[in-house]
Each structure stands twice: as C-alpha cells, then as structure tokens.
N, C-alpha and C positions, 0 to 999 in steps of 0.2 A: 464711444469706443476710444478706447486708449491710444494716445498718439505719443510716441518717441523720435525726435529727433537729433543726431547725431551730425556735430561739425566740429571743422578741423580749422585751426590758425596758418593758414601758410603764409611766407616770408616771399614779401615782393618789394623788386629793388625799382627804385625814382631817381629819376634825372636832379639834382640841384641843382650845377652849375655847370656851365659849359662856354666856356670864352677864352679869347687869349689878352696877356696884360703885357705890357711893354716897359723896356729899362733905358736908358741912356747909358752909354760907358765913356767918358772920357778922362783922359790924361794927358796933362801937360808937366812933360819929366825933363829934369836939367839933368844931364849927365852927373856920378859921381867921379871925383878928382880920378880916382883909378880907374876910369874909362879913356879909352884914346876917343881923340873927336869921331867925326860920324865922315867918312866918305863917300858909302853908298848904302843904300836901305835893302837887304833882301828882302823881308818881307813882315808883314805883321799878322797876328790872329787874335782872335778871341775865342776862349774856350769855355762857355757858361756850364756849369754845374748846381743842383741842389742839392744846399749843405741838410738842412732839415726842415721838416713843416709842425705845423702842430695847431690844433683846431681848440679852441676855446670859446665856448657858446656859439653865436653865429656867424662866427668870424674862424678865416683860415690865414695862419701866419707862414710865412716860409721865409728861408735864406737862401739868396742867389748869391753864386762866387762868380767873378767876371777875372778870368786866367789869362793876364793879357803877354804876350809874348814879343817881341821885336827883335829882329836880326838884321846886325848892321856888320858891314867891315870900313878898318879904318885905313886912311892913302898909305900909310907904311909898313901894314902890316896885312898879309890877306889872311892874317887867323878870324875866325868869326865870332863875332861877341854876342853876348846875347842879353838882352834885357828881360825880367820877369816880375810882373806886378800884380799884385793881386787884388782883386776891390770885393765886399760883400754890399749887399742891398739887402734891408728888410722889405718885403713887399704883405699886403692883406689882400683880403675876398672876404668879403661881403655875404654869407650866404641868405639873408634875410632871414633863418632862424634854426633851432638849435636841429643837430642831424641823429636819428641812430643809427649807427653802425657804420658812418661813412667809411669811403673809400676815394682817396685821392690819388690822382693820376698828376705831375708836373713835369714836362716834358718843354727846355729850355731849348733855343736853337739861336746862331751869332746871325743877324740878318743880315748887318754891310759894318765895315770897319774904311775910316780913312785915315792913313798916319802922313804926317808932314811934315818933313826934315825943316824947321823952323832956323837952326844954326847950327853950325857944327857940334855944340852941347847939350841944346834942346831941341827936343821932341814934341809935337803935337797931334796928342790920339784922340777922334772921335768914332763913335760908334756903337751901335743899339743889340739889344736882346731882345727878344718874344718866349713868352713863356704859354704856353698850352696848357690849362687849367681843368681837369674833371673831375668834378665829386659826385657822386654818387651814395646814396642811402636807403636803409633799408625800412620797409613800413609792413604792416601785415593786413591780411583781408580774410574775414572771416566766411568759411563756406557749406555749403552743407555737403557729407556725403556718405549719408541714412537717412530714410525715412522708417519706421516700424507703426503699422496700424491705419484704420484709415481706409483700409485696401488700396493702400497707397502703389500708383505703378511710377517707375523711373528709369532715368534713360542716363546711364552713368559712362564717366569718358577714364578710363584710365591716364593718372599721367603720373610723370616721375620727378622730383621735382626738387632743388638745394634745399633742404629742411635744415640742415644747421650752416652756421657757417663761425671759422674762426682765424683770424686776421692780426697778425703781429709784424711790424715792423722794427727790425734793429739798427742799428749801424755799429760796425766792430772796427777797428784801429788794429792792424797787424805789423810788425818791426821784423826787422831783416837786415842783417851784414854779410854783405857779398864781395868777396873781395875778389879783384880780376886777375888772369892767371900771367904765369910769366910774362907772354909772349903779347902781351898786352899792354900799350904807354900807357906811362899815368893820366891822369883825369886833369887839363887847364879848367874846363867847363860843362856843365849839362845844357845841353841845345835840347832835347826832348823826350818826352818817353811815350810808350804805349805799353798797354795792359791790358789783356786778354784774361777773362775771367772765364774758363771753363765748366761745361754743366756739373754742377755740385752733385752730392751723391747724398742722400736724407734716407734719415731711419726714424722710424717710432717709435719712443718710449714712452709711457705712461707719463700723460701731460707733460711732453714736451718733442721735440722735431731736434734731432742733432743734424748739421750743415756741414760737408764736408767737401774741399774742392782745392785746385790750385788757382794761383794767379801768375799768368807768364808776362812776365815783364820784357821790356824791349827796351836799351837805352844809349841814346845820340848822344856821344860827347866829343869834347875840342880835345887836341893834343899838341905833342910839339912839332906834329909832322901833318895836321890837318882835321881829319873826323874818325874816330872810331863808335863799332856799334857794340853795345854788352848785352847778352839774354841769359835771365835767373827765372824762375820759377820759387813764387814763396807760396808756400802750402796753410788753408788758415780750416779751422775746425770751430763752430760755435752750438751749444745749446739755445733752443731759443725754449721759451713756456710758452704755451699751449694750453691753459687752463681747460682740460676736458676732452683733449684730443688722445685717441684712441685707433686700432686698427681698422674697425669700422668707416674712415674717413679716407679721401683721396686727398692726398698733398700735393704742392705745386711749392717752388722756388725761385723766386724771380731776384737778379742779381744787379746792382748798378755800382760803378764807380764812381767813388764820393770826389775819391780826392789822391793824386801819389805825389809824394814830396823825397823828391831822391838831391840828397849833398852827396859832395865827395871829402874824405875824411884823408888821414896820412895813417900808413900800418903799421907794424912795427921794426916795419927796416926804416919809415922817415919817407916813404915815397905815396905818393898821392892816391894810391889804388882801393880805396876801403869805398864801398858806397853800401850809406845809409839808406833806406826804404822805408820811409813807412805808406799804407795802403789805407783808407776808410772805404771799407764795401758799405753798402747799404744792402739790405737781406730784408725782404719782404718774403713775408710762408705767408700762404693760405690752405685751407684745411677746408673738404668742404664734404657733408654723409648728406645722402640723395637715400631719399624714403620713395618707395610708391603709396599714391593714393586713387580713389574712385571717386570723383566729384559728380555731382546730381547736377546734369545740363537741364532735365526739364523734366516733369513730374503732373500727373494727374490721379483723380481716385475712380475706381469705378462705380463710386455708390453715393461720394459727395461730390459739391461740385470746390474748385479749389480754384484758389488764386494765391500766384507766389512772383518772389522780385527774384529780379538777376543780377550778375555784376561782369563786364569784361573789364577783364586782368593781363598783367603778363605773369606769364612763371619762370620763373629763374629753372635752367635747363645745369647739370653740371658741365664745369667747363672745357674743352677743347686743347689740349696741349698740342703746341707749333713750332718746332725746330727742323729745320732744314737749310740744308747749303748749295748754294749756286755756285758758278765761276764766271768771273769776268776776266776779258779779253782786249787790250787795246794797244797801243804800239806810240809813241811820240820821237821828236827828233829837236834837237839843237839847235835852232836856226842863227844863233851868235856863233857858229864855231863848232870847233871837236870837244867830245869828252874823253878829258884826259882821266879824270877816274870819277865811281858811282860811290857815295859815301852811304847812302840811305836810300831805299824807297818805302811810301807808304799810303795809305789812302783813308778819305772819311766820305761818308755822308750827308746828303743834305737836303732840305723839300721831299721829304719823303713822305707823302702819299698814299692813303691804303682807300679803293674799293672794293666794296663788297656784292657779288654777283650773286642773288638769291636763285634766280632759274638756273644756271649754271653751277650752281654749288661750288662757288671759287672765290678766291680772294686775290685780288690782284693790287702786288707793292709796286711801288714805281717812286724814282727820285734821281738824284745826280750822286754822281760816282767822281771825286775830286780827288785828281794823283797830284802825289808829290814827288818830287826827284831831287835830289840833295846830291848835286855833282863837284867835281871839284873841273873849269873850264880849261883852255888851252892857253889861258893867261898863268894859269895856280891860283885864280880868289875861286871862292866859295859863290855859286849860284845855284838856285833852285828854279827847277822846268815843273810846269804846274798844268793841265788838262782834267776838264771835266766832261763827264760822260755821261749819259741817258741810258740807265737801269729799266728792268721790268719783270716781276718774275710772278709767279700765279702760285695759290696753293690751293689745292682741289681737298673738298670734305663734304660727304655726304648731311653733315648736320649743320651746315649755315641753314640759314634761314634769314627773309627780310629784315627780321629784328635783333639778327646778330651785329654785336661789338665786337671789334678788335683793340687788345694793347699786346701791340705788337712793336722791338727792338729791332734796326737791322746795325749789325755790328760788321764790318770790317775784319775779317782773322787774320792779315798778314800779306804780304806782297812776294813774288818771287818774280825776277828781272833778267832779261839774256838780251847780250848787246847784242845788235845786227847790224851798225854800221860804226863807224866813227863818231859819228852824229846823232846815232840812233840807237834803240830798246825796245822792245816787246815786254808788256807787263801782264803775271797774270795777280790776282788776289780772290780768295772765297772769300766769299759773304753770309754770313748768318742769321736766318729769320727765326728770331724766337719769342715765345708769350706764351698766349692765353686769347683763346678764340669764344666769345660769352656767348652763348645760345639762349634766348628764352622764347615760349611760346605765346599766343594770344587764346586764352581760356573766357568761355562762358559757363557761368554755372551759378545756381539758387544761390541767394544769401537769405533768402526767407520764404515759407511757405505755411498758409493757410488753410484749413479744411473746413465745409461748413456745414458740423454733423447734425444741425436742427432743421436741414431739409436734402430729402434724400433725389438722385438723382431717378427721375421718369423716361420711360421710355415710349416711343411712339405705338407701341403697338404688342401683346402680346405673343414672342418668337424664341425660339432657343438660335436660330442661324438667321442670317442675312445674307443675301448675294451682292458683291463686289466684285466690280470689274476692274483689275490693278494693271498698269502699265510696269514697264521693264524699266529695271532700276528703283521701284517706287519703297519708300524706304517703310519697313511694315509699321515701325516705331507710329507714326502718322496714323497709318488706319487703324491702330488699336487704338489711339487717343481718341480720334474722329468719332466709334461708336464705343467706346468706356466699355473696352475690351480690356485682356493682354495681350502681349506682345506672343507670348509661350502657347496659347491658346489657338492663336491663329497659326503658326506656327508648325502645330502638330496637327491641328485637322486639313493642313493643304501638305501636307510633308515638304514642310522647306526648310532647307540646308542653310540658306542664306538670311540673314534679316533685310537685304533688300529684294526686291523682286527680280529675277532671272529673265519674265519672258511678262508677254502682254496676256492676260488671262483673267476666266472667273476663278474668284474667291469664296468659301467659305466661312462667314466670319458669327465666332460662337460667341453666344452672349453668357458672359458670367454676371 
C-alpha cells in the first residue's frame, strides 16, 4: 500500500547567549585654563549608551559610549559649570559559533560612579558599567503533519506559529536649529537634555516599513541670571527595506536613543540663542506572518503495526505588543534650607526588574525611581536634591505563558512639580512600559514514522464490536489506538459529541 508523507520546516528560536560583561570608566581631568577652579562638586553621572553592534562569524562586536557628566561651582561665582567627556569601549562576545538569524538584545546600565575633587583644577572620576547581553537565533525542526495510506490514523494538534520573520536594524542622524524666543536669555551653557521619543507611526510598502514620529527634546542651560529650561520637538521620518515584507505581516517598532549632542550657536542678531541638535535614533522593525499548521502528536495504523520518533520543541508564538503608562507620586524637602527657586525637575530609572507570573498571567516590573531637583538655595548657588523610590507596576495578558520572554523599556515621560512649602514639593512623573512580550509554546510531534506492511495486524478473536468500560474524561484518542480502531468510528456507534468521555460507562467499540 502506498504510503505519503507530508512535513513542514518550522522555525524555532535558541538561546545563544545570556550574560552580563562589565566596563570600567575612569577619568582623571585637569581643568581647562577657561574653567574657574572647583569650589564645590554638585554632582557626577554616567550615562552608558550603545553606539552599534555587529556580529561577524562567532563573535558579537559592539560600541559602548560612557557620557560622563560633572557639575561643579566655583567660590566666586554661583553660575554652574559643567564638565562633559565622552569615552567609547569596544567590547566582544564570544558566541562559540556562527548564528542564523540572530537577535541581539544590549541593554547598558551605570552601576556606581565616585568623583574626587583631587585639587582645585583636577578631578578624579571612577566608575563601572554593566552591559546585559542576549542573542538569540534561529534553527529549524522538521515535522510531520500528513500521513496518506497505510490506514494510517492521527492525532493532530493545531497550532499557529512565526513562520517568517524579518528583522532590520538602522540608526538615522536627525539635525535641527531651534532658536529660543524673545523672552528667553542666551545660552552661557548646556547642563542637560532629555529626549522623549514618541510611538512612531509605520506604514507598509512593498518591501519596505516607512517610520514616522517626533522627538521632544527638553533642554537645561546656564544663563546670566542662573538656569533656564528650552523644549522643541524635531520630527524625523525614515524608510527602512524589508526585503519581502508585505501586508500579510504584523510589524512592530522598537526606538532607542543613540545619542543627542545639543551646542549653542550665535544668531543673526550676535546673541547666543541658536541651538544645534542633532539626534541618532536607533530603529529596530520587525516584521513577523504567523501561518497555522496541523502537526501529527501521535499516529497508528489499523492494519500495520507502526513505530515512529518524536521531538519536543518550542514554537515561536507571534508577538505580544506592551505600552502602558503608570504615575508616580512622591514629595521631598530641603533639609539645607529654603528653595529660593526650582530650575529643573526630572527622573530616571534603574535595577529594573521584570517577573513573569505564568498562573497569574502577569508581568510584574519593579525598579527604582531616582528624582532630580535642580534648585537654585537660599544662598543663590546651584544645588540639586536627589531621592529614590521603589516602583512596581503589573501588566496582565492572557497569552504569557512559562516560556514567555520579555524585552521590555521603562522610559521616564517628564515630571510636573507643585511647591508645598518653602522647603518642600510634591512630584508627579508618568512612566512608560513599552516592547514586546515573546510567547512560545512546548510542542510534541512525529519527526518520523514507520509502517510495517509485510505483516499485517491479528486480532484476538473473530468480532465486528467489543465492549469497553470508559471512565469520565477518558480521552477516546487512546481507546481507538488500544484496539486499531478509529477515533470516528467509535465515535458514531456510542453518539459522542466529545472526543473525551463525558461520564463512566459501556462502550461499543467497532472493529474496522
């Protein structure tokens, strides 16, 4: 008898790598001649970014920026100065061999910084980076899901499953002059920025995903009366290719800030007000078309006797889109004194934290919540009040599962501040949870099966029925295999609705 089999290539993703790798940062800075000496230290940071990765056989290269920042004022002057140095690191990973189709995750965080007013000219900065490393790739597993001949019977599992996938990474360079308005002093200095990159807007064209979105800039500068703050909005638009993406497919857009480098320029009256911009997003698309298929869990014949291999899998499930905004709430005070005025508020993150609750179908983020206050005291210098907070916020979805992944962003959108006292402020700021929630299942199913038609299957006894006593719940799949039934057969001679058993009872079971 003719036997056909029918399998399918499905696309299953593996762990490579999962570790974190560590940097050092230090600097040891003499002031330049046009700096006043150093009186008092406000504060220091580090601000790790990656600039780009790129995988070459079995190896991952990437570039870390270490954005070291220092604010000091000097004994005769309470304007605030600001130092900013930038350091890159090459760093490698090792993958032990070559990947298809990776996907890399690098996710930088400042662990401790210590600066040390060494003399009044020099500066001595120490202080480390961690960098969180995931690549991930993709392999394939062949399976069956047809048999034809044989009187082959099968027990087939429907599932749905990422059958393509398409994956581009850019990074785009945006310019911008923004000049501030009247009522606005000139620019001495930039003390800081922030950048808020809002959900892009994507369309599909034949082979390719066009990116659309703004970037709201926020910007801290020195003046001749103390700090002012400036906000522009640059708008950037990018095609990206897609070799083969089509309407067929679900897109996703995930955004990181590379890098903002804001000078201040002179306009055409001769006054200080022009600020330069420029912005490198990094724009990662993914593309992803989800096929159903019928995979063969387990298969007998009624007339041969058969033997077949199996294989447990995962299946890449398509992905899970996560944006949502919380608000925090917290309150700080002054304990040097009054605030004579609020020049800045703002906040970041940090240790942040993601479990995943499989019974519960939840994801729970958790981390610290670090305010900034940029005041100007009851002396006139420049201080900043600093508090950190314990975050926790849950996102409920019916498709986690054990062997769900999260890469998940929590972003910061902005701070708004109401004095309560002299000494005191209530802060509030929204927080942004956004990604990509990765679902995949645990799959059993044939990768091979044998029939063995030179000897045919015997039966105990010459019958067209047998009686069988089934239990409740008994799943019938079983009792047709048990006597080299079918499934349909039994089925229709007990009129059952269900393929498992409803109650405790006898059976009728027909022999084909």
């Amino acid at each position: 008898m003719d036997l056909k089999i029918n399998r399918e290539m499905l696309s299953v993703s593996e762990k490579i790598y999962d570790g974190v790798q560590e940097q050092s940062v230090e600097l040891d800075y003499i002031l330049p001649d046009y700096y006043p000496d150093i009186f008092k230290l406000i504060k220091c940071c580090i601000v790790p970014t990656i600039i780009s990765s790129n995988i070459n056989g079995d190896s991952l290269t990437y570039e870390l920026l270490a954005d070291v920042k220092i604010l000091y004022c000097s004994e005769k002057d309470n304007k605030l100065q600001c130092i900013n140095q930038k350091m890159t690191y090459s760093k490698t990973v090792q993958m032990g061999a070559n990947v298809n189709k990776p996907m890399v995750s690098l996710i930088p965080k400042a662990d401790h910084i210590n600066c040390r007013v060494v003399n009044q000219r020099r500066i001595d900065m120490r202080g480390a980076v961690s960098i969180k490393v995931k690549i991930t790739g993709e392999t394939t597993q062949e399976v069956i899901c047809d048999i034809f001949g044989m009187n082959a019977q099968m027990k087939k599992i429907p599932v749905e499953y990422a059958a393509k996938k398409i994956i581009e990474n850019k990074t785009i360079t945006v310019n911008e002059d923004v000049e501030l308005n009247m009522s606005k002093p000139s620019v001495s200095g930039i003390v800081r920025s922030d950048v808020i990159l809002s959900e892009p807007d994507k369309k599909i064209i034949s082979n390719k995903l066009v990116v659309k979105g703004d970037a709201e800039v926020k910007v801290l500068y020195t003046c001749s009366d103390g700090m002012e703050t400036m906000n522009f909005s640059v708008p950037y638009s990018q095609i990206v290719d897609m070799e083969g993406l089509d309407e067929n497919y679900d897109c996703s857009v995930n955004l990181r800030l590379v890098s903002c480098d804001i000078i201040a320029n002179t306009n055409s009256d001769g006054e200080n007000k022009l600020l330069k911009c420029e912005l490198k997003i990094g724009i990662r698309c993914r593309a992803i078309k989800t096929l159903p298929v019928q995979l063969v869990a387990d298969a007998y014949s009624t007339s041969y006797p058969c033997e077949y291999a199996s294989s447990k899998f995962m299946i890449d499930q398509p992905p899970v889109s996560v944006n949502e905004i919380f608000q925090n709430k917290t309150s700080i005070e002054n304990d040097d004194g009054t605030i004579a005025c609020v020049y800045d508020v703002w906040s970041t993150v940090k240790n942040i934290n993601i479990q995943i609750n499989s019974e519960e179908r939840s994801l729970k983020i958790s981390g610290m919540l670090c305010f900034s206050i940029m005041i100007k005291n009851e002396n006139n210098f420049p201080a900043i009040l600093e508090k950190e907070e314990a975050f926790e916020h849950v996102v409920e979805n019916d498709k986690i599962t054990e062997n769900s992944l999260a890469e998940i962003n929590v972003e910061p959108l902005g701070c708004t501040y109401t004095l309560t006292s002299s000494n005191g402020l209530s802060i509030k700021t929204d927080i942004r949870v956004i990604g990509d929630l990765f679902t995949s299942s645990m799959c059993e199913a044939l990768t091979d099966v044998k029939f063995d038609d030179t000897v045919k299957i015997t039966r105990d006894g010459d019958y067209a029925l047998k009686l069988y006593y089934g239990v409740e719940n008994e799943d019938v799949w079983n009792i047709a295999k048990k006597y080299c039934t079918s499934v349909n057969a039994i089925m229709e001679e007990n009129s059952l609705d269900s393929d498992r058993l409803t109650d405790n009872g006898m059976l009728l079971i027909p022999i084909v």
